[in-house]
Residue frames as a rotation matrix with the C-alpha (Angstrom) as fourth column:
UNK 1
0.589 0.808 0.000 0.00
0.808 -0.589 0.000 0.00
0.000 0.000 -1.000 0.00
UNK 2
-0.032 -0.705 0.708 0.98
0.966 -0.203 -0.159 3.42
0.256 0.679 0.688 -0.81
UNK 3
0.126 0.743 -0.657 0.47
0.937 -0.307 -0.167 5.41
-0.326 -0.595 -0.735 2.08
UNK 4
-0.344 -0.284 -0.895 2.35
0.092 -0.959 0.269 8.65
-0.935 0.010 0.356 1.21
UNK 5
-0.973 0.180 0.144 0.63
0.065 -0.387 0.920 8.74
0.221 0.904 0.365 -2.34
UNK 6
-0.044 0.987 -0.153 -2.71
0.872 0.113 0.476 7.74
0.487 -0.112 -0.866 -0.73
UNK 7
0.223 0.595 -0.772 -2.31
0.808 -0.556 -0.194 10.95
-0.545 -0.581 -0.605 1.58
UNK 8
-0.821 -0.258 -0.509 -1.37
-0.034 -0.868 0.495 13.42
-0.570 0.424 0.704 -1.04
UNK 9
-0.499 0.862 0.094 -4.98
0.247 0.038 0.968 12.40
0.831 0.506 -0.232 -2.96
UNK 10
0.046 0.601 -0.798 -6.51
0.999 -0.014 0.047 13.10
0.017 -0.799 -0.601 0.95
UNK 11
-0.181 -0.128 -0.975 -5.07
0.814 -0.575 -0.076 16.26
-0.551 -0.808 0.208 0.72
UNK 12
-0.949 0.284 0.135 -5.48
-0.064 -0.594 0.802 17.60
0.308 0.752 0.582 -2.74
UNK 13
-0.202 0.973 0.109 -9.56
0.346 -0.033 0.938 16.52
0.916 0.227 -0.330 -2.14
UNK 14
0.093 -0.318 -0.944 -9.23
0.987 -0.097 0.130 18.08
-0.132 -0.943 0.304 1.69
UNK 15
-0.760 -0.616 -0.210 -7.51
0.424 -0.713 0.559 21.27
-0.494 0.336 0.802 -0.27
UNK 16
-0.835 0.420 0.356 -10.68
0.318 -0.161 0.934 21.36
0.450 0.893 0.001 -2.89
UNK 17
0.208 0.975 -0.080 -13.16
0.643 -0.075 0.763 21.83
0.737 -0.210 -0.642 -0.05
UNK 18
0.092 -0.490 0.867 -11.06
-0.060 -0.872 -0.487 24.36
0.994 -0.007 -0.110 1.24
UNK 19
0.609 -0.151 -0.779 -9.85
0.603 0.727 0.330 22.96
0.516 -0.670 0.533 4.62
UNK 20
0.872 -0.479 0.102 -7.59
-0.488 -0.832 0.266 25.03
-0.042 -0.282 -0.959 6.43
UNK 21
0.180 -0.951 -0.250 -3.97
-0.467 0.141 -0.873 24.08
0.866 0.274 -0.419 6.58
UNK 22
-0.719 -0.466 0.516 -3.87
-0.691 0.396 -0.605 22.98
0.078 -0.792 -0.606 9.96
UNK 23
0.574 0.635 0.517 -7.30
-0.620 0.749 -0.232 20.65
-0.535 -0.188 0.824 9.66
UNK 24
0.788 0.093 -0.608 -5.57
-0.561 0.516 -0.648 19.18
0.254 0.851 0.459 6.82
UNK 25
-0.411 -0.899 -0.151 -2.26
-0.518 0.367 -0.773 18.59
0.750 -0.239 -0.617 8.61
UNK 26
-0.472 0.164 0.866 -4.31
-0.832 0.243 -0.499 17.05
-0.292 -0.956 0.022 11.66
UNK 27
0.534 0.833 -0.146 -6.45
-0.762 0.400 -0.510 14.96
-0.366 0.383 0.848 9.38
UNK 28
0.519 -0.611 -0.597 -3.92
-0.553 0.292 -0.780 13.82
0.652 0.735 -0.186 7.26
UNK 29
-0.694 -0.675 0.251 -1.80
-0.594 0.341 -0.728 12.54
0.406 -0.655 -0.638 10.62
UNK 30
0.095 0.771 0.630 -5.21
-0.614 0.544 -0.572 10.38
-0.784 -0.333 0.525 11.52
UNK 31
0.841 0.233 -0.489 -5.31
-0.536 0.487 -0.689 9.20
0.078 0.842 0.534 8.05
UNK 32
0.169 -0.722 -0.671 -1.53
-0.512 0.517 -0.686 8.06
0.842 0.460 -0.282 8.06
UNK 33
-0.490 -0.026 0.871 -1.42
-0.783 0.453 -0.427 6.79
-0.383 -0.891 -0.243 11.90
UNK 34
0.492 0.682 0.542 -4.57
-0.409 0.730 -0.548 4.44
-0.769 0.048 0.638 10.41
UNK 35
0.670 -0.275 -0.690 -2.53
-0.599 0.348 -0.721 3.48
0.439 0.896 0.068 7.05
UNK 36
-0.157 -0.846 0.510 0.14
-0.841 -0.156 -0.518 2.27
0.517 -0.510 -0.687 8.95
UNK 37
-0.206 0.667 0.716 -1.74
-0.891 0.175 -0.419 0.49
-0.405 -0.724 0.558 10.89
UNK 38
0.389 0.839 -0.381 -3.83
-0.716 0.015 -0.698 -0.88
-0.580 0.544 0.607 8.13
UNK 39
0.687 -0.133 -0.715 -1.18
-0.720 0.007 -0.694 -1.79
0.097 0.991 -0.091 5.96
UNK 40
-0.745 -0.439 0.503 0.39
-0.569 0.811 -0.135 -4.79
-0.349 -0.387 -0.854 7.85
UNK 41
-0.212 0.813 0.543 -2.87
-0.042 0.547 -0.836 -6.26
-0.976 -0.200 -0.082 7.54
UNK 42
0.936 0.244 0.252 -4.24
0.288 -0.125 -0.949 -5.05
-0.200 0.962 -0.187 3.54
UNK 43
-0.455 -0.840 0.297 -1.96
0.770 -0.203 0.605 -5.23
-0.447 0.504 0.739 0.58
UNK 44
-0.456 0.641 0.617 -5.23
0.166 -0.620 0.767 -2.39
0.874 0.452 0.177 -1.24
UNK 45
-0.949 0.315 0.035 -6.76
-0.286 -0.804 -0.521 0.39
-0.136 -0.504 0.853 0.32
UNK 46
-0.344 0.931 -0.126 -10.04
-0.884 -0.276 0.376 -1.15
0.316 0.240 0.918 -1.00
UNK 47
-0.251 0.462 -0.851 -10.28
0.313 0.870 0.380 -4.26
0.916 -0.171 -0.363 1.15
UNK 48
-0.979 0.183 0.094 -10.37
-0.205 -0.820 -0.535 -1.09
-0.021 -0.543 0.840 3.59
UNK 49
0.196 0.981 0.012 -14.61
0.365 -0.084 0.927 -1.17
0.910 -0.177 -0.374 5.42
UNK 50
0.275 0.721 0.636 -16.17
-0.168 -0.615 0.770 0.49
0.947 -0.319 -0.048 7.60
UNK 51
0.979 0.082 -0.184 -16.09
0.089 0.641 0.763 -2.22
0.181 -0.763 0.620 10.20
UNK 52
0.404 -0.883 -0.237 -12.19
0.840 0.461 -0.285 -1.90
0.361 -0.083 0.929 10.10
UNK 53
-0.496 -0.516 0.698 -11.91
0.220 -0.852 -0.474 1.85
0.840 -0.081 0.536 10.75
UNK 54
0.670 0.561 0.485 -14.59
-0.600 0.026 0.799 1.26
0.436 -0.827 0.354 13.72
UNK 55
0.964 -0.053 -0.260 -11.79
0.265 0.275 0.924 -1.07
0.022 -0.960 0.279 15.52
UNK 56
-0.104 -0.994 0.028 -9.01
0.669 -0.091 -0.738 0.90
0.736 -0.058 0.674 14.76
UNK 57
-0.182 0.134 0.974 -10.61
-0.324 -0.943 0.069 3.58
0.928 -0.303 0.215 16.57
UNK 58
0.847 0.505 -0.165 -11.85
-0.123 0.490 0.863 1.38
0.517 -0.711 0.477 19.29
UNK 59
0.659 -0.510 -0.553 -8.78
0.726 0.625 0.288 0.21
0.199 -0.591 0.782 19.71
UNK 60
-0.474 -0.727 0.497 -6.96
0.511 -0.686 -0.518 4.25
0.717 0.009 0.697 19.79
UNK 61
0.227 0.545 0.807 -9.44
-0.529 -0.627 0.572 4.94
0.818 -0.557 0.146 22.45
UNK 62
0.998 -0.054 -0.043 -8.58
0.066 0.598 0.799 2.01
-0.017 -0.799 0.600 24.72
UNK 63
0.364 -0.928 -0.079 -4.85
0.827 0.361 -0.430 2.09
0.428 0.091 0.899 23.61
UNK 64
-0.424 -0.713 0.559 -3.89
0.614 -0.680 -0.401 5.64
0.666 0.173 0.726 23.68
UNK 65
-0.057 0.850 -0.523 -7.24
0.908 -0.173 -0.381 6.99
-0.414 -0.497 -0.763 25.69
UNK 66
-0.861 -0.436 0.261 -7.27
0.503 -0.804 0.317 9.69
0.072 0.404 0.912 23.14
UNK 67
-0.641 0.631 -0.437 -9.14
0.021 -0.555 -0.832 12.94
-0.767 -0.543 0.342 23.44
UNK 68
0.386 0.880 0.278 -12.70
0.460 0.078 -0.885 13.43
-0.800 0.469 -0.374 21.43
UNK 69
0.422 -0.055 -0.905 -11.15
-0.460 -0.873 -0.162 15.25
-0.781 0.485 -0.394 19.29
UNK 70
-0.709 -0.643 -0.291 -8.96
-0.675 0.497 0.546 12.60
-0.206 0.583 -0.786 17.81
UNK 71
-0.707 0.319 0.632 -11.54
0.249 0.948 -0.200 10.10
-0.662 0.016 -0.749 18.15
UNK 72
0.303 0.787 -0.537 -13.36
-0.118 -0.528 -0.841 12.81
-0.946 0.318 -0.068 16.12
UNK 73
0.251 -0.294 -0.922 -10.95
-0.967 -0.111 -0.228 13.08
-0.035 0.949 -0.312 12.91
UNK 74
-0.902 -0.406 0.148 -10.20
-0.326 0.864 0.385 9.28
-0.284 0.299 -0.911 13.12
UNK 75
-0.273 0.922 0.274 -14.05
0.218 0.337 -0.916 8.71
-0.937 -0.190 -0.293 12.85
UNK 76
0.398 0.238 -0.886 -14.25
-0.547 -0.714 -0.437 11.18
-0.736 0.659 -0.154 9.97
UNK 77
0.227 -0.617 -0.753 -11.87
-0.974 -0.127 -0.189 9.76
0.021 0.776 -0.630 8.14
C-alpha cells in the first residue's frame, strides 16, 4: 500500500473543499497513523470497510485513551 501517495490524494480533495492548513495537517496525521496500521494487515486500500476503521478507533481509544477530538478526525476519516 501506498500510504504517502494515498495521503497526497486526501489532501489535494481536503484542499478542494477548502480545509484550512492545519485541519488538513491534523487529518492527514489520523489518516496516516490508520494506514500504517492498516497496511500490515491489507496489501489495497479497498479491502479497507467500515467495520475496520470502527476497531481501529476502538482500539486508539482504549490504547492511547485519546481525546474526542482525535476520536473525532479518526471517525471522519
Amino acid at each position: 500500500m501506498d500510504i504517502e501517495n494515498l495521503i497526497a490524494v486526501f489532501e489535494r480533495k481536503l484542499t478542494l473543499q477548502r480545509y484550512s492548513a492545519s485541519s488538513i495537517k491534523n487529518y492527514s496525521s489520523s489518516v496516516r497513523s490508520f494506514l500504517q496500521v492498516a497496511g500490515k494487515r491489507f496489501d489495497q486500500p479497498d479491502e479497507l470497510n467500515e467495520n475496520e476503521i470502527e476497531k481501529y478507533v476502538y482500539w486508539k481509544i482504549r490504547e492511547d485513551n485519546i481525546s474526542s477530538f482525535y476520536r473525532f478526525a479518526n471517525v471522519l476519516f
